[in-house]
Rosetta silent file (secondary structure, phi, psi, omega in degrees, C-alpha in Angstrom):
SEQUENCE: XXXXXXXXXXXXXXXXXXXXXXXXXXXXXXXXXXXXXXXXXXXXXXXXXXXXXXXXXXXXXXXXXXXXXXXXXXXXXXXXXXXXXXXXXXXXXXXXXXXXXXXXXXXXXXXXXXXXXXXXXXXXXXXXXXXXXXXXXXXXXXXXXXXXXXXXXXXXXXXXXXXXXXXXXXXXXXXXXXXXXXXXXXXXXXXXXXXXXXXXXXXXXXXXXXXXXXXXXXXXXXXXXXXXXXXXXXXXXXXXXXXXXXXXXXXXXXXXXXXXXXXXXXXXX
SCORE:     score description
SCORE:     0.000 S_00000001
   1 L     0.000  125.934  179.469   52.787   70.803   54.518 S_00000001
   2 L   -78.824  137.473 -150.016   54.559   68.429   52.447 S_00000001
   3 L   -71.393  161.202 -178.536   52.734   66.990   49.546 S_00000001
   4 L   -97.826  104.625  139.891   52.429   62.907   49.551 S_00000001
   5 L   -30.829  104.139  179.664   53.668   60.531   46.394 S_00000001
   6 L   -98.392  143.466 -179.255   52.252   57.222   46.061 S_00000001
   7 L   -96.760    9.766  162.667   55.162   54.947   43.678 S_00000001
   8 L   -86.109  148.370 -176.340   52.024   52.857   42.691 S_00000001
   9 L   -63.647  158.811  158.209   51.106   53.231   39.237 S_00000001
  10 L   -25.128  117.319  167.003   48.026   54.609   37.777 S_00000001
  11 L  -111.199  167.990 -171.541   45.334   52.028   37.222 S_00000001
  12 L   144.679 -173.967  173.150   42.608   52.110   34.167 S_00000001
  13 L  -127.146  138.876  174.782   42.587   52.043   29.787 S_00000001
  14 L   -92.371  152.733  160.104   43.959   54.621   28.325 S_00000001
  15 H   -59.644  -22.689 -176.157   41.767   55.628   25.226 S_00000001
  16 H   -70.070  -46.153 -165.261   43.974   54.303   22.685 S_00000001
  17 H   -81.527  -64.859  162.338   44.053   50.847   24.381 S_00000001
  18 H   -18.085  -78.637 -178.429   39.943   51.017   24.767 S_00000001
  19 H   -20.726  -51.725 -158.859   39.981   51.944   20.980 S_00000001
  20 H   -89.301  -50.403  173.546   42.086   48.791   20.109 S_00000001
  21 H   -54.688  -70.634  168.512   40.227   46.437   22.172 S_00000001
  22 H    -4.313  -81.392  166.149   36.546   47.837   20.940 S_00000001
  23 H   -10.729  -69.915  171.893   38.192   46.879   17.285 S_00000001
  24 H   -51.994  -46.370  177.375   39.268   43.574   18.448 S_00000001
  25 H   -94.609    1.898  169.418   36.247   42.610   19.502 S_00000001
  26 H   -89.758  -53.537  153.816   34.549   43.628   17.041 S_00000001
  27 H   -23.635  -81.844 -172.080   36.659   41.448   14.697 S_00000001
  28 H   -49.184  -44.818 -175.790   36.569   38.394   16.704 S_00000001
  29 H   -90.157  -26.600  159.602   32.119   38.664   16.563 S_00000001
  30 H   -74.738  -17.427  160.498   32.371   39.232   13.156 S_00000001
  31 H   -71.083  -33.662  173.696   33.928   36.275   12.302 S_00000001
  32 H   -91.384  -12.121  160.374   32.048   34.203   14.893 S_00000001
  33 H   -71.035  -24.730 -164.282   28.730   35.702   13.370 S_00000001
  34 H   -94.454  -55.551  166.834   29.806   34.534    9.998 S_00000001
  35 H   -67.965    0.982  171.940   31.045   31.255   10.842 S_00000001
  36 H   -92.731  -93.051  175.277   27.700   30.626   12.799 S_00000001
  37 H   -25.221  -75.079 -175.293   25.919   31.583    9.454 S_00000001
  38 H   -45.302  -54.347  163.384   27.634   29.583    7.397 S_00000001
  39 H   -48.755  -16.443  161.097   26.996   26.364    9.894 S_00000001
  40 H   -77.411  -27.552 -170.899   23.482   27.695    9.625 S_00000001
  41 H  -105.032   -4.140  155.276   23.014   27.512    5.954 S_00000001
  42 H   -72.239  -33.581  155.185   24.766   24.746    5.715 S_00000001
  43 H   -19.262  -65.010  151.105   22.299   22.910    7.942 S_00000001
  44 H   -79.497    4.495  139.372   19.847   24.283    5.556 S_00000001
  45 H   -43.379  -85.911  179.369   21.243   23.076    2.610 S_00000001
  46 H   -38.021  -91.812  159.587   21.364   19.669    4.072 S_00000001
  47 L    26.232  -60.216 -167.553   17.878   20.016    5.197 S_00000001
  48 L  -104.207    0.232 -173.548   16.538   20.937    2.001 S_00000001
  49 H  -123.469  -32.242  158.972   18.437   18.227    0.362 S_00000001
  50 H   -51.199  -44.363  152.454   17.282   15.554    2.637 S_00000001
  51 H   -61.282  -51.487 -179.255   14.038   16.172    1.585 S_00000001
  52 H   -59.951  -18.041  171.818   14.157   16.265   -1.695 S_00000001
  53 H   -78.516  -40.646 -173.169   15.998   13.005   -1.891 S_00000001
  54 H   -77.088  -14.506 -178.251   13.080   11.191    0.481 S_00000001
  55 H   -83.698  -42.111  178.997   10.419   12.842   -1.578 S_00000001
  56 H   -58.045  -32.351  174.102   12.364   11.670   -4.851 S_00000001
  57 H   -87.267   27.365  170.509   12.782    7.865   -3.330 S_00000001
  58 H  -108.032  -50.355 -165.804    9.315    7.983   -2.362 S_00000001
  59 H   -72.844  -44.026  175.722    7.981    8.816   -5.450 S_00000001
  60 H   -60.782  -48.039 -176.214   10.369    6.856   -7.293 S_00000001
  61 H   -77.268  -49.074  175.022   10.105    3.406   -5.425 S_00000001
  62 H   -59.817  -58.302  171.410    5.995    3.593   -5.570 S_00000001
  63 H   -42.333  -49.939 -168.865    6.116    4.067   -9.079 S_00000001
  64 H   -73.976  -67.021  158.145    8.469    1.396  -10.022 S_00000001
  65 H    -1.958  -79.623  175.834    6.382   -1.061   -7.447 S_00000001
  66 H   -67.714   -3.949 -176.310    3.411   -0.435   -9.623 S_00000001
  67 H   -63.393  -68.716 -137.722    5.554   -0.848  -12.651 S_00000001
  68 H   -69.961  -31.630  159.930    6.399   -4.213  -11.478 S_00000001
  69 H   -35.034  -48.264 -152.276    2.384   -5.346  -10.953 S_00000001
  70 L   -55.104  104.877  165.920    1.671   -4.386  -14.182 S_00000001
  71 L   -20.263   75.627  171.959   -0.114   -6.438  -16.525 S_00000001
  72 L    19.867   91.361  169.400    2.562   -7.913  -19.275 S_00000001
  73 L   102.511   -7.792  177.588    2.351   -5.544  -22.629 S_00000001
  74 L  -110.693   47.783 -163.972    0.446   -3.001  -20.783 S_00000001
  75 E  -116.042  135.421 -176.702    2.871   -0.359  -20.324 S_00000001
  76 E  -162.317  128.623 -178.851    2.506    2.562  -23.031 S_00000001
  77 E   -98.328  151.330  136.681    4.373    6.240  -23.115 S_00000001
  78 L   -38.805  126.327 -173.167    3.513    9.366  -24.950 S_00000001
  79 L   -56.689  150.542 -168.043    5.182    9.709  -28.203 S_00000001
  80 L   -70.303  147.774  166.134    8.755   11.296  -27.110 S_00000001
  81 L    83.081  -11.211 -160.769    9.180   14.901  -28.625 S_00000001
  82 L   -75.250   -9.557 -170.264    4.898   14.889  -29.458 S_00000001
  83 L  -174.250  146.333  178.479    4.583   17.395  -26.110 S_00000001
  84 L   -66.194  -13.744 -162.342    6.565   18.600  -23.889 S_00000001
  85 L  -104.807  117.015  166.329    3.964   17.008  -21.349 S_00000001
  86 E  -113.658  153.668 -140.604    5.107   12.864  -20.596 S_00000001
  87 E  -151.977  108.509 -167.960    2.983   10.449  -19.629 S_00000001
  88 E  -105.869  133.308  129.600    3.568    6.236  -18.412 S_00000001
  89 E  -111.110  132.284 -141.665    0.777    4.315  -18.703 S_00000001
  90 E  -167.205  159.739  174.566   -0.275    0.797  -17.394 S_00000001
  91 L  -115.711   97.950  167.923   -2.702   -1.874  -15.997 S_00000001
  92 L   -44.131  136.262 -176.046   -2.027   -2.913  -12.302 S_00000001
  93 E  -109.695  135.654 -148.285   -2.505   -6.608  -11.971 S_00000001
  94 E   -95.815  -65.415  169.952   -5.288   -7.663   -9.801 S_00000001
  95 E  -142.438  170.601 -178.860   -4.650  -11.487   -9.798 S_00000001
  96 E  -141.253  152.557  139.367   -2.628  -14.008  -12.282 S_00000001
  97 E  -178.489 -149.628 -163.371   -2.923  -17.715  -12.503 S_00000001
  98 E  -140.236  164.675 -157.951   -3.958  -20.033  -14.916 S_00000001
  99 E   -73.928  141.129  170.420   -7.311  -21.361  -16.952 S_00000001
 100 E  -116.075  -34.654 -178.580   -8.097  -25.184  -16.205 S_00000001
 101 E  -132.275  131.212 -140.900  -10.915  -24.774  -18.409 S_00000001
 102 E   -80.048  168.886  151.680  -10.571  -21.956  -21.352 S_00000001
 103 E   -27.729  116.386  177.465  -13.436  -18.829  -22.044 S_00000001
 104 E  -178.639  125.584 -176.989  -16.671  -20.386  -23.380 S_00000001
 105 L    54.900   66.256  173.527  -20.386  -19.922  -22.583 S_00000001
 106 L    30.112    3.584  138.572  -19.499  -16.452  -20.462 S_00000001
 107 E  -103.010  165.284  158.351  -17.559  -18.977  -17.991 S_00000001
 108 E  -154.719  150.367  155.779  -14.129  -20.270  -17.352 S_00000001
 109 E   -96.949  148.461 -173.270  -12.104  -21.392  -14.277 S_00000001
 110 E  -113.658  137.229  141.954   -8.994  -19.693  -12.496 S_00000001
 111 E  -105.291  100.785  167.659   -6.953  -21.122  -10.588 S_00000001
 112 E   -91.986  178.963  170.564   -5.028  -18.341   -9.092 S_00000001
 113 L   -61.889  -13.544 -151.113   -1.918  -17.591   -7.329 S_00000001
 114 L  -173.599  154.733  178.090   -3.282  -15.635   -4.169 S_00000001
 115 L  -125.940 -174.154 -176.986   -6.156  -15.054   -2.195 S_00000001
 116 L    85.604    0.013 -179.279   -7.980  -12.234   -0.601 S_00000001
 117 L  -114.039  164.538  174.015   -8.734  -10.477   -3.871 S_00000001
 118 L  -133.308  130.761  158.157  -12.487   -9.708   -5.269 S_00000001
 119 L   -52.301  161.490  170.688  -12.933   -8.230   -9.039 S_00000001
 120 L  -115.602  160.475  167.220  -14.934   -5.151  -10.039 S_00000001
 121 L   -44.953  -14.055  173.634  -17.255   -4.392  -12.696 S_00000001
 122 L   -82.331  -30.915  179.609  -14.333   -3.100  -14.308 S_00000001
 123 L   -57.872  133.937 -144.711  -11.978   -5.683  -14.385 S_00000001
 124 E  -139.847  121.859  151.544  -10.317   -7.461  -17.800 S_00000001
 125 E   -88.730  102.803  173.728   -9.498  -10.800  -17.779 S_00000001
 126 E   -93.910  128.978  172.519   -6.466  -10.958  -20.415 S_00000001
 127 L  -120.747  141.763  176.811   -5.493  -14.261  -22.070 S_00000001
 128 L    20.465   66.426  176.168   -2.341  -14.250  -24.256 S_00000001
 129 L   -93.513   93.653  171.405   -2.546  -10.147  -24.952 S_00000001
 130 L   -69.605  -12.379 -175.306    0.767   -9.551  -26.836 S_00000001
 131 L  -150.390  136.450 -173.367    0.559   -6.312  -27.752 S_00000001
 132 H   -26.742  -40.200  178.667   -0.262   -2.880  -26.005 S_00000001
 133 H   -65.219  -22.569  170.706   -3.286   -2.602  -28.294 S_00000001
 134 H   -69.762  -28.185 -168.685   -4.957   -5.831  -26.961 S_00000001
 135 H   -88.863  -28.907 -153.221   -5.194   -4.442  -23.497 S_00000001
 136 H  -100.294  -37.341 -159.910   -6.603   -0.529  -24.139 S_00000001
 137 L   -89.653  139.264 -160.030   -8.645   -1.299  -27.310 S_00000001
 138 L   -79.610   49.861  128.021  -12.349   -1.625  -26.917 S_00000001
 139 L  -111.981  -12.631  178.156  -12.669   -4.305  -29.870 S_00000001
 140 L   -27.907  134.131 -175.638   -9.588   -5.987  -28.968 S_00000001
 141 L  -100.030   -8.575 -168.725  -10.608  -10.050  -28.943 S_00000001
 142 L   -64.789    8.211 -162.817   -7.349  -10.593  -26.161 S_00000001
 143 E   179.357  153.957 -165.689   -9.732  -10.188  -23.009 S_00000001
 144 E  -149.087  130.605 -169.618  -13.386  -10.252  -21.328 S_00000001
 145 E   -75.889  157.534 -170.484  -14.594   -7.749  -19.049 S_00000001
 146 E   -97.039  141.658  145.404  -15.300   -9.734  -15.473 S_00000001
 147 L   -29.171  137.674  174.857  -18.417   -9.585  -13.313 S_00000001
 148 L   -83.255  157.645  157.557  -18.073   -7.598   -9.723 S_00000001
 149 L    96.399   25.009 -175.577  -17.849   -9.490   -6.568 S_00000001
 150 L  -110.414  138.656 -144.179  -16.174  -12.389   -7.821 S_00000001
 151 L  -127.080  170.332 -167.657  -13.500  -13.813   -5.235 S_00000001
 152 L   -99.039 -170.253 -167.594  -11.242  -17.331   -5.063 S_00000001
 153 L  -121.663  172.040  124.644  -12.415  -20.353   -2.736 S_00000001
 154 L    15.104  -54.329 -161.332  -10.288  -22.208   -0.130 S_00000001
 155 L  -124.409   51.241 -172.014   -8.611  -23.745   -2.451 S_00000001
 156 L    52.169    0.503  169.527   -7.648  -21.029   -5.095 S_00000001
 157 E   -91.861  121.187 -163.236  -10.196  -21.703   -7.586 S_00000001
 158 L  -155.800  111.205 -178.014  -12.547  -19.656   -8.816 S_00000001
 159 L   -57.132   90.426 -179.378  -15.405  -20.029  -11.462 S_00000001
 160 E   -63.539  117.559  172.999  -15.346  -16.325  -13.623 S_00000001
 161 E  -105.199  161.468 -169.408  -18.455  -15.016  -15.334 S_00000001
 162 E  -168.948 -137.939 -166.145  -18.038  -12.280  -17.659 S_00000001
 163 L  -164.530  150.905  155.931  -19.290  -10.502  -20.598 S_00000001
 164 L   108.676 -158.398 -168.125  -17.441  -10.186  -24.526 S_00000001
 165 L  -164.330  111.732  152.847  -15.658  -12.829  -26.768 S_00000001
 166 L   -76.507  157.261 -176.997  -12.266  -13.946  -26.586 S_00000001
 167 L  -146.045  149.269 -165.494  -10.392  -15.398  -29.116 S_00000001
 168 L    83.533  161.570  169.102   -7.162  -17.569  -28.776 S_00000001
 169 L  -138.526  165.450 -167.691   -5.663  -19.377  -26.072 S_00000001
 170 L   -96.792  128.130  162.813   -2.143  -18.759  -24.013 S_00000001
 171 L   -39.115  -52.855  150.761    0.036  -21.631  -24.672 S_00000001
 172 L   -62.479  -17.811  141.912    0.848  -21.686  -21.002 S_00000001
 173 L    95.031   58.423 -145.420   -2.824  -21.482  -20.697 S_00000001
 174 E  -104.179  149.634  148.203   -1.235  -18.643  -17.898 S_00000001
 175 E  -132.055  134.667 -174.741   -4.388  -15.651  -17.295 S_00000001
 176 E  -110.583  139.841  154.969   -3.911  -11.894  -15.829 S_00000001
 177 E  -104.835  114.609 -174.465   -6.763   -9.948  -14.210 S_00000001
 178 E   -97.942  155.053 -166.638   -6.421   -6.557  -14.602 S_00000001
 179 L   -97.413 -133.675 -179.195   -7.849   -3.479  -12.872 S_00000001
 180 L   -93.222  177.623 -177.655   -8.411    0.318  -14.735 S_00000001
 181 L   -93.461  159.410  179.217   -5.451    1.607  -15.725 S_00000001
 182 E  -131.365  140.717  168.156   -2.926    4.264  -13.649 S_00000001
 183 E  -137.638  150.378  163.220   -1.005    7.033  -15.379 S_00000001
 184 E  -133.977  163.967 -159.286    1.686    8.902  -14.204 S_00000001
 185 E  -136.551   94.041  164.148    2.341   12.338  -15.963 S_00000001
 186 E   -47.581   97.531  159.869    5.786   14.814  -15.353 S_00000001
 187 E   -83.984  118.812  171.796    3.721   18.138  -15.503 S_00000001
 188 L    71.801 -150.441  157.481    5.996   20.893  -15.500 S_00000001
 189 L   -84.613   16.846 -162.806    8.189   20.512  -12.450 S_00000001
 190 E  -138.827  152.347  175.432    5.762   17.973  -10.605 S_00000001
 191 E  -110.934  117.896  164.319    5.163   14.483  -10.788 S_00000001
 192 E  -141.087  149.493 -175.486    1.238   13.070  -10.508 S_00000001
 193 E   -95.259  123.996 -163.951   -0.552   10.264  -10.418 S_00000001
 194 E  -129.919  110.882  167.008   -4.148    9.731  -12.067 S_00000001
 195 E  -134.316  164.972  170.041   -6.051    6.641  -11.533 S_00000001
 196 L    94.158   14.446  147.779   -9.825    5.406  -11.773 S_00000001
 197 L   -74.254    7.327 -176.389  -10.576    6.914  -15.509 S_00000001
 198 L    90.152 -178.082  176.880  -11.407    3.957  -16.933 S_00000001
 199 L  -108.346  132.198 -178.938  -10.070    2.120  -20.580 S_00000001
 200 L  -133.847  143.228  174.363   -9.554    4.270  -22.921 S_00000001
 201 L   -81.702  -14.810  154.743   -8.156    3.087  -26.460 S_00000001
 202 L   -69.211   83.185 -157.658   -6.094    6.387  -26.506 S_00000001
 203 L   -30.181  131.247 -178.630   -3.190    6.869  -24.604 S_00000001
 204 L   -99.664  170.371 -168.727   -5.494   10.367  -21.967 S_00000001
 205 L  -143.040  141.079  144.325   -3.392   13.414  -20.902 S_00000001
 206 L    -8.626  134.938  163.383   -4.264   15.863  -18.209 S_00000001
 207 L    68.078  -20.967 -179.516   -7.475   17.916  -19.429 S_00000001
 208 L  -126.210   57.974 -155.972   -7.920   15.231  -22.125 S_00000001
 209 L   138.833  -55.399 -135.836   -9.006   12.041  -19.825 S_00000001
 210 L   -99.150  177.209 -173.691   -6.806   12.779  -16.847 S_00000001
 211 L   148.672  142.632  174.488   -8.775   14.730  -14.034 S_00000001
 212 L    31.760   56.974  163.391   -8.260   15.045  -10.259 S_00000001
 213 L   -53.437  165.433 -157.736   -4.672   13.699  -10.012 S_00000001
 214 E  -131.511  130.996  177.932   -2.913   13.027   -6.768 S_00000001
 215 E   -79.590  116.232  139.982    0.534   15.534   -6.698 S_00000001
 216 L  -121.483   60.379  152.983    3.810   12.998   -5.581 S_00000001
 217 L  -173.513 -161.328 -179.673    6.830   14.617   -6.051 S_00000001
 218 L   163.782  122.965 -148.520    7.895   18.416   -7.085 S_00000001
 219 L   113.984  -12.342 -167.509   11.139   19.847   -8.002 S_00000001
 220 E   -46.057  114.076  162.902   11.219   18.025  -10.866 S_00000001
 221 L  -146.179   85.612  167.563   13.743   19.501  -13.984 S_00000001
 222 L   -78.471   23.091  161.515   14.725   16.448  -17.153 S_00000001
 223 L   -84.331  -24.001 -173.311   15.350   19.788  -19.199 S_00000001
 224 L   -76.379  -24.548  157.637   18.893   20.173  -17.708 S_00000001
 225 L   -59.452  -45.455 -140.653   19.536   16.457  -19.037 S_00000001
 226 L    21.709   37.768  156.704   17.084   16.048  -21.675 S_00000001
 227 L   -47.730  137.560 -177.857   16.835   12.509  -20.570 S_00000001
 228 L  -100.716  125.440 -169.032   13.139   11.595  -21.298 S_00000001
 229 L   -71.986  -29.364  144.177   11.579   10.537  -17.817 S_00000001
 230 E  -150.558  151.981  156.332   10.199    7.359  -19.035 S_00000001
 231 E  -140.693  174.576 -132.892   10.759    4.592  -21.853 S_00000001
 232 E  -141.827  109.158  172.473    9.696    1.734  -22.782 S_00000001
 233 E   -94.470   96.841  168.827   11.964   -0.956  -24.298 S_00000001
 234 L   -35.622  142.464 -168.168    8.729   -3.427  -25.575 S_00000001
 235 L   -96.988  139.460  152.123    9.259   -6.922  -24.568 S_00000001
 236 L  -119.611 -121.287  170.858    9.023   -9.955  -27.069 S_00000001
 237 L  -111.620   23.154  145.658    8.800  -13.805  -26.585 S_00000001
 238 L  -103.363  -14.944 -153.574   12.136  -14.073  -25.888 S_00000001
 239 L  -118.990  148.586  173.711   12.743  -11.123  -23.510 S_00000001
 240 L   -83.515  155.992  178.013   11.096   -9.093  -20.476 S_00000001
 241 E   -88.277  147.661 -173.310    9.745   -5.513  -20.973 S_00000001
 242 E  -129.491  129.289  170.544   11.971   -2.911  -19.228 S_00000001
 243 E  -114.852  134.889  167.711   10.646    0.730  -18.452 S_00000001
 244 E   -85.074  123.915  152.684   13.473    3.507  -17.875 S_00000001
 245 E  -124.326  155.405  179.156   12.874    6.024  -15.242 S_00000001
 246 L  -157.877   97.043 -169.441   14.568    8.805  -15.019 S_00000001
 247 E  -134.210  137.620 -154.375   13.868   11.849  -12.954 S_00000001
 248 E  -131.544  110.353  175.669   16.463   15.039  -11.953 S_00000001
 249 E  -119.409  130.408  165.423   15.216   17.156   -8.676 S_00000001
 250 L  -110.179 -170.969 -170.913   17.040   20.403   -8.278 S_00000001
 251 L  -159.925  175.961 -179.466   16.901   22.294   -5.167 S_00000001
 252 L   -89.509   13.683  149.899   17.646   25.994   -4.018 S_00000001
 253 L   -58.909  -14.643 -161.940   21.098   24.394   -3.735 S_00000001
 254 L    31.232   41.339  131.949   20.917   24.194   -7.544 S_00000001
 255 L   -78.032  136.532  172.228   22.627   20.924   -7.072 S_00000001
 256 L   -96.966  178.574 -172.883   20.788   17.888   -8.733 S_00000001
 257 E  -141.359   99.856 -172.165   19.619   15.020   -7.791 S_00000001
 258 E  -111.125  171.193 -164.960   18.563   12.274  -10.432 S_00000001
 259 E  -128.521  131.180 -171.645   17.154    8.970   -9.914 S_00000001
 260 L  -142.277   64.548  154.484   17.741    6.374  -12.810 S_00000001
 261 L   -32.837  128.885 -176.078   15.673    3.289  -12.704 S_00000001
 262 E  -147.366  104.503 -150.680   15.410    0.201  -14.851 S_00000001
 263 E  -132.142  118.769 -178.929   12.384   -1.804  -13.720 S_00000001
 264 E   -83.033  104.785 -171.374   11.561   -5.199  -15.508 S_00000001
 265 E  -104.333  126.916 -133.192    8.307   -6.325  -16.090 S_00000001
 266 L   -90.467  121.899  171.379    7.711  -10.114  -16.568 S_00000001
 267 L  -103.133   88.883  158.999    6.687  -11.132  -20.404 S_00000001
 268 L   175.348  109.503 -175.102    4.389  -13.998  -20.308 S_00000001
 269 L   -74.629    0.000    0.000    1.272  -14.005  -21.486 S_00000001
């Protein structure tokens, strides 16, 4: 019986051509695994760099804010180079306005600027305090501690009682009431905030004053600069006081990220 022929070809992979495809595709997913990584870690890169920039403007913008509050003359750093640990300190201003009738038999009247505020038992009335040492030191004659609970009227006026002995009067006859003092202190890599310790005539430090701080920021490194994170250009009677900030967040990007601030505080006491 005669055998049968078919003329169509064979169909199928030969092993060699299996072999070379296998290969091929193995190629092609390593490259598409890799370029998939890389769009992943870029992602996180970004990511990680978004934050640290919103934590650094966060941190950055509240500070300078209270900067700008800040009782006139009452801004005072750590000496630069005395520790490795720096430290801004200042007195947030409560209310401003001005005396119609000056300190004198533990009264005087304010006319202030704003309403809505009440003093504490804590509170310093400063008239024409020119120098850092008038605000912190407890013999200082620039200021008289205020009664609590005392608040403005209707019409911005508001009759102070108060305790101490002032001496002098502001030319402008201009008065700031100030609240406790705020520090903020570059520990390390972190940025914190310490307030409600009271007047101290001594610039305090963590562990020496400072206690139960509020952590805002973290990442912090002014050693790769060695830019000092704040100073203090002192104001005089022609000029405003200016404090330099300056704080450099790294990331696991090791790229940095500094912030450079020059925040003006109004001189006139």
């Amino acid at each position: 019986m005669p055998v049968a022929h078919s003329n169509q070809p064979a169909k199928g992979f030969t092993l060699v051509e299996l072999v070379i495809v296998i290969v091929l595709l193995g190629i092609v997913a390593t490259f598409t695994f890799r370029f998939v990584g890389i769009g992943a870690e870029m992602f996180a890169q970004g990511s990680e760099r978004l934050q640290t920039l919103e934590q650094g403007r966060f941190a950055v913008e509240r500070l300078s804010r209270e900067l700008k509050q800040a009782v006139p003359n009452s801004v005072r750093t750590i000496t630069p180079g005395a520790s490795a640990l720096q430290c801004v300190e200042f007195t947030p201003t409560r209310a401003a306005g001005r005396y119609r009738r000056g300190p004198g038999g533990n009264t005087f009247t304010l006319i202030s600027f704003s309403q809505g505020w009440q003093t504490l038992g804590s509170d310093r009335a400063f008239i024409y305090a020119t120098q850092t040492p008038q605000i912190y030191s407890a013999t200082a004659e620039r200021y008289v501690t205020l009664d609590a609970g005392q608040s403005p009227d209707a019409d911005f006026v508001t009759e102070l009682t108060y305790s101490g002995n002032i001496q002098g009067n502001s030319p402008q006859r201009r008065v700031y009431i100030g609240q406790t003092p705020v520090s903020y202190c570059l520990q390390g890599n972190q940025l914190w905030r310490y307030a409600n310790y009271g007047w101290l005539a001594t610039q305090p430090t963590p562990g020496n004053g400072l206690s139960g701080g509020v952590l805002m920021a973290e990442r912090l490194n002014n050693s790769n600069s060695g830019a000092l994170p704040f100073a203090v250009n002192a104001a005089n009677l022609q000029r405003t006081s200016t404090v330099t900030l300056y704080l450099e967040f790294v990331s696991n990007s090791t790229e940095p990220l500094f912030f450079n601030y020059a925040v003006n505080i109004a001189n006139a006491p």
